[in-house]
SERO-4910 file (N, C-alpha, C, O; in steps of 0.05 Angstrom, whole numbers):
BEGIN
 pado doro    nc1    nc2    nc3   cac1   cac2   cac3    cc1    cc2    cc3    oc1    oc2    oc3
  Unk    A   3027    814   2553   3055    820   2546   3072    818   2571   3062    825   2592
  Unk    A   3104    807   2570   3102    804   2590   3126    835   2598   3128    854   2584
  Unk    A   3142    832   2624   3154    868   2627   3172    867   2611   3177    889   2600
  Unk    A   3188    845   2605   3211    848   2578   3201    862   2566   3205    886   2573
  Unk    A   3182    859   2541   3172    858   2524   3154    891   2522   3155    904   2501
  Unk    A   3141    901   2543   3134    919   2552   3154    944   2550   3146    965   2541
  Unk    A   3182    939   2562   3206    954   2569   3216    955   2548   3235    971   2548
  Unk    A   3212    941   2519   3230    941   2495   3213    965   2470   3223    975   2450
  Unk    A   3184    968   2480   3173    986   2465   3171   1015   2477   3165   1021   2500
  Unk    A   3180   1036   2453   3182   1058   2465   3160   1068   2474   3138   1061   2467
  Unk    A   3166   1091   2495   3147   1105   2510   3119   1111   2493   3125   1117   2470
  Unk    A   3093   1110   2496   3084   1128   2480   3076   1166   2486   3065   1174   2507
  Unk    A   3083   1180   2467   3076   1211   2480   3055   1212   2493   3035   1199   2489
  Unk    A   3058   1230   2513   3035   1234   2539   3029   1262   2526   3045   1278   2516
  Unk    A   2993   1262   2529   2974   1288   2515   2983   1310   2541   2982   1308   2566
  Unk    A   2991   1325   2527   2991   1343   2554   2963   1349   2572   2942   1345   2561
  Unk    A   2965   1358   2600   2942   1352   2615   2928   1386   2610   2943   1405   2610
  Unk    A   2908   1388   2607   2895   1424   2600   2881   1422   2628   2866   1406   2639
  Unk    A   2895   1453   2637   2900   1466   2661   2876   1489   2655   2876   1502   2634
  Unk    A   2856   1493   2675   2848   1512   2673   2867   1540   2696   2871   1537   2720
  Unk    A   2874   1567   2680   2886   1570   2704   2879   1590   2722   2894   1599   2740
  Unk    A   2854   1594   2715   2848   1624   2736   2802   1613   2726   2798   1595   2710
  Unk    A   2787   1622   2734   2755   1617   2731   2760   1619   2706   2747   1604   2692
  Unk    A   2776   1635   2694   2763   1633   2656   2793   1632   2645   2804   1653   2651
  Unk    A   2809   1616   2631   2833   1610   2610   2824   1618   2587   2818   1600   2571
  Unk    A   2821   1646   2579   2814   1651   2557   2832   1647   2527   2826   1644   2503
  Unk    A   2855   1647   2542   2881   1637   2534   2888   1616   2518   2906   1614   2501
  Unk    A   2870   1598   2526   2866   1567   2519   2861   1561   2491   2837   1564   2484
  Unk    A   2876   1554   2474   2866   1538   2447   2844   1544   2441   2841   1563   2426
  Unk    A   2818   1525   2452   2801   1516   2446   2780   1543   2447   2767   1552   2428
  Unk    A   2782   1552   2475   2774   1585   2471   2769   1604   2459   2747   1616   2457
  Unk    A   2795   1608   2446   2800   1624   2420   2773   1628   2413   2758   1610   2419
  Unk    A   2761   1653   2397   2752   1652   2364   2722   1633   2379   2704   1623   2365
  Unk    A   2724   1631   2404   2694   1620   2407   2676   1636   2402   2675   1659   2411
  Unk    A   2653   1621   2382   2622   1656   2382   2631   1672   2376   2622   1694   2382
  Unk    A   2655   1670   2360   2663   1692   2349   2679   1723   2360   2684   1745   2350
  Unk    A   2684   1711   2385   2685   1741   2409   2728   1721   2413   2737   1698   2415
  Unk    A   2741   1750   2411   2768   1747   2415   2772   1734   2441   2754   1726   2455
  Unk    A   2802   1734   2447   2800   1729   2481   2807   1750   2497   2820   1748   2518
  Unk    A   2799   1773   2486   2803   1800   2501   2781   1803   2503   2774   1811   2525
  Unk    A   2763   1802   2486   2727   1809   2490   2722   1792   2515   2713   1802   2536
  Unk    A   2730   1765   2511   2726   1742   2525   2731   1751   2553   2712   1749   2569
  Unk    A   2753   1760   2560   2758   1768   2590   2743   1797   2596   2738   1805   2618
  Unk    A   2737   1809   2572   2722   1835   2585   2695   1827   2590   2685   1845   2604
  Unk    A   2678   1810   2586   2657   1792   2591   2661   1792   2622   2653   1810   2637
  Unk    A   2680   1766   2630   2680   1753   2643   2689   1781   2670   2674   1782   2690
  Unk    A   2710   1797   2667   2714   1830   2685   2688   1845   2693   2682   1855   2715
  Unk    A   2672   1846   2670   2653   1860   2678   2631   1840   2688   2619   1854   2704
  Unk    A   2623   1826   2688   2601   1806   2714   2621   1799   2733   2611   1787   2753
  Unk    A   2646   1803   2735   2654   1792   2765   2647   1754   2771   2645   1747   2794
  Unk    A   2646   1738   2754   2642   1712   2753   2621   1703   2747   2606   1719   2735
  Unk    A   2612   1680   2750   2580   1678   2738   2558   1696   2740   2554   1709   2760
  Unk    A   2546   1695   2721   2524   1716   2707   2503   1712   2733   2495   1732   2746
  Unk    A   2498   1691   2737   2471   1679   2751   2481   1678   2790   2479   1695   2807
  Unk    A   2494   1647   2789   2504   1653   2820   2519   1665   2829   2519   1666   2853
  Unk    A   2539   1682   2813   2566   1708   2822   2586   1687   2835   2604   1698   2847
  Unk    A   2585   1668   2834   2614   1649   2837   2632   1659   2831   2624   1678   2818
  Unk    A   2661   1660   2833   2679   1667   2825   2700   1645   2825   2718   1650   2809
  Unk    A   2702   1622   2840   2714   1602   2843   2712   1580   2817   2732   1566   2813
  Unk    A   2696   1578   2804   2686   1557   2782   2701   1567   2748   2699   1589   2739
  Unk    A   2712   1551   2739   2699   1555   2697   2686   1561   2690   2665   1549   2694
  Unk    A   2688   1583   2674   2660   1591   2669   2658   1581   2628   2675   1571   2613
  Unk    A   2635   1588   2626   2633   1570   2602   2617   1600   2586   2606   1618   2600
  Unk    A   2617   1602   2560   2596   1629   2549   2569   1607   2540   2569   1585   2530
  Unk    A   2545   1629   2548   2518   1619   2547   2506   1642   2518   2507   1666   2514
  Unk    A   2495   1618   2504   2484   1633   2490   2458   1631   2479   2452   1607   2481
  Unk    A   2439   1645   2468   2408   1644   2462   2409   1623   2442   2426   1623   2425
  Unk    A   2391   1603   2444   2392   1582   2422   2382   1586   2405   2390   1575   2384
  Unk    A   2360   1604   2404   2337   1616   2390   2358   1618   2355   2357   1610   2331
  Unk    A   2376   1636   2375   2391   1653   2354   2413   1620   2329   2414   1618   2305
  Unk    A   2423   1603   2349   2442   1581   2334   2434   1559   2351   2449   1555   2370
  Unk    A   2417   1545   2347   2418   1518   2355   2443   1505   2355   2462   1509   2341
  Unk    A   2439   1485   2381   2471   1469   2382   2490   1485   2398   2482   1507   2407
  Unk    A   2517   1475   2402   2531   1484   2421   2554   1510   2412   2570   1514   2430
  Unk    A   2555   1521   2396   2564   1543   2382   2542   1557   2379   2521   1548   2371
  Unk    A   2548   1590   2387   2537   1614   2378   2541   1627   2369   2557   1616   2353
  Unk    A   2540   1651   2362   2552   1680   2347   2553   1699   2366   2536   1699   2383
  Unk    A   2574   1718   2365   2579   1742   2375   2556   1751   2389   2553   1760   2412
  Unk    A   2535   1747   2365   2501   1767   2366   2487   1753   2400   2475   1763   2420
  Unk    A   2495   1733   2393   2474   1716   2409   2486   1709   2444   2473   1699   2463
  Unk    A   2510   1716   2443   2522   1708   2475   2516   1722   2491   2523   1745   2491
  Unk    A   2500   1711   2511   2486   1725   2542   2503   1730   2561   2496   1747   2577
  Unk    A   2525   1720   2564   2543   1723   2583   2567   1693   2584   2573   1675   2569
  Unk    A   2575   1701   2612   2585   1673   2618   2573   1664   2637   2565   1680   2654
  Unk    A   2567   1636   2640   2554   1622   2672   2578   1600   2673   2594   1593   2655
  Unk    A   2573   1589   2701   2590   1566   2706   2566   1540   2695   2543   1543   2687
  Unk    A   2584   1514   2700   2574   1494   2687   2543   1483   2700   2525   1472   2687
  Unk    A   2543   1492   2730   2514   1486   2734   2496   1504   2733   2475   1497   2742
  Unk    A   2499   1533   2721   2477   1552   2720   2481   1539   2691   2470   1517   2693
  Unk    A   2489   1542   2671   2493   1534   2644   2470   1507   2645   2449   1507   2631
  Unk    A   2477   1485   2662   2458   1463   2660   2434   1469   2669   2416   1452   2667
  Unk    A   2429   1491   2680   2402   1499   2696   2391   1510   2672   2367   1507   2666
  Unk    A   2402   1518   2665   2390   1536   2631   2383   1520   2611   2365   1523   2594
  Unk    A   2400   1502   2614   2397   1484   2589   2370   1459   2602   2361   1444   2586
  Unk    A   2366   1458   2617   2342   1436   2632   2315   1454   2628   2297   1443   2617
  Unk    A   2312   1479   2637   2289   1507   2625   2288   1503   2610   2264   1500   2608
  Unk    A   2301   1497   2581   2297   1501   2547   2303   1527   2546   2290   1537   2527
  Unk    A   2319   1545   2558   2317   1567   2556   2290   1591   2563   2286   1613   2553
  Unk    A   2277   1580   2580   2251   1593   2588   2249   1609   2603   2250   1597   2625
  Unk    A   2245   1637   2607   2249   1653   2630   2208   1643   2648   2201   1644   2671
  Unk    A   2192   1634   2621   2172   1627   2640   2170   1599   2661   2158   1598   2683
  Unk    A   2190   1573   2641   2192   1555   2672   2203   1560   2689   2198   1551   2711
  Unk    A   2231   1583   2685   2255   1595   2710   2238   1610   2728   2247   1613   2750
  Unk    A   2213   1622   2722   2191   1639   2737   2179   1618   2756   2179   1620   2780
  Unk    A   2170   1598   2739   2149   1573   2759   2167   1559   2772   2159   1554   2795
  Unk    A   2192   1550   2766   2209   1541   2784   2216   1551   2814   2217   1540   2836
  Unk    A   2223   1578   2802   2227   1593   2831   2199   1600   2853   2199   1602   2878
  Unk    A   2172   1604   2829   2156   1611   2850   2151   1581   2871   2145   1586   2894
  Unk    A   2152   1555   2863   2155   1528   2870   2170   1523   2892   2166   1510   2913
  Unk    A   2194   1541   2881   2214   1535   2909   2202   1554   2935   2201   1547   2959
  Unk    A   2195   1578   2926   2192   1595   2956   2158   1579   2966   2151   1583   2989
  Unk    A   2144   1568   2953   2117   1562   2957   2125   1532   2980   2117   1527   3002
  Unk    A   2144   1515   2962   2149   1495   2988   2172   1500   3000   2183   1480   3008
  Unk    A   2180   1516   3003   2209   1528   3022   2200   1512   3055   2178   1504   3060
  Unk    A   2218   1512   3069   2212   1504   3091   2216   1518   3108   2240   1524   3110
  Unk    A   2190   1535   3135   2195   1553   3150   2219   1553   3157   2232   1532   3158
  Unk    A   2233   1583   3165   2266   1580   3179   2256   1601   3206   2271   1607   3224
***
């Protein structure tokens, strides 16, 4: 096309850009009504661990983790939410299958080949 032609069709609307604006936007649309937990539950979650469940980050998004046991797939229920983690304790969980016995062999692995300090 050439810039005439370009310049004669109108703009198209721009998606607005989604801001996270503080570790947890509970605020956010999509948020909402997640697992069933308000976004006041949602921030009393997130107040009381002080940021991720696992590394205590406070800098990151945090995401709600929940037992699969209870809802397979990426939605849970109220019943079933463990907390919040950020996106790489969340992927650490999700690579376990949810196992507190490989999160056991994992860690004993790491201090077994740790390297003297």
């Amino acid at each position: 096309m050439t810039p005439a032609g370009r310049a004669a069709q109108p703009a198209k609307p721009r998606r607005p850009v989604q801001r996270i604006l503080g570790p947890w936007d509970s605020r956010a649309p999509a948020r909402r009504g997640r697992m069933g937990l308000t976004a006041d539950e949602i921030d009393a979650v997130i107040a009381l661990q002080g940021g991720c469940a696992i590394c205590h980050r406070t800098n990151r998004p945090l995401q709600l983790d929940h037992d699969h046991r209870c809802h397979p797939g990426p939605v849970g229920c109220r019943h079933c939410v463990r907390g919040a983690v950020c996106a790489r304790c969340n992927k650490a969980i999700y690579c376990l299958d949810d196992s507190p016995a490989l999160a056991d062999a994992l860690a004993a692995y790491l201090r077994r080949t740790a390297a003297p300090q």
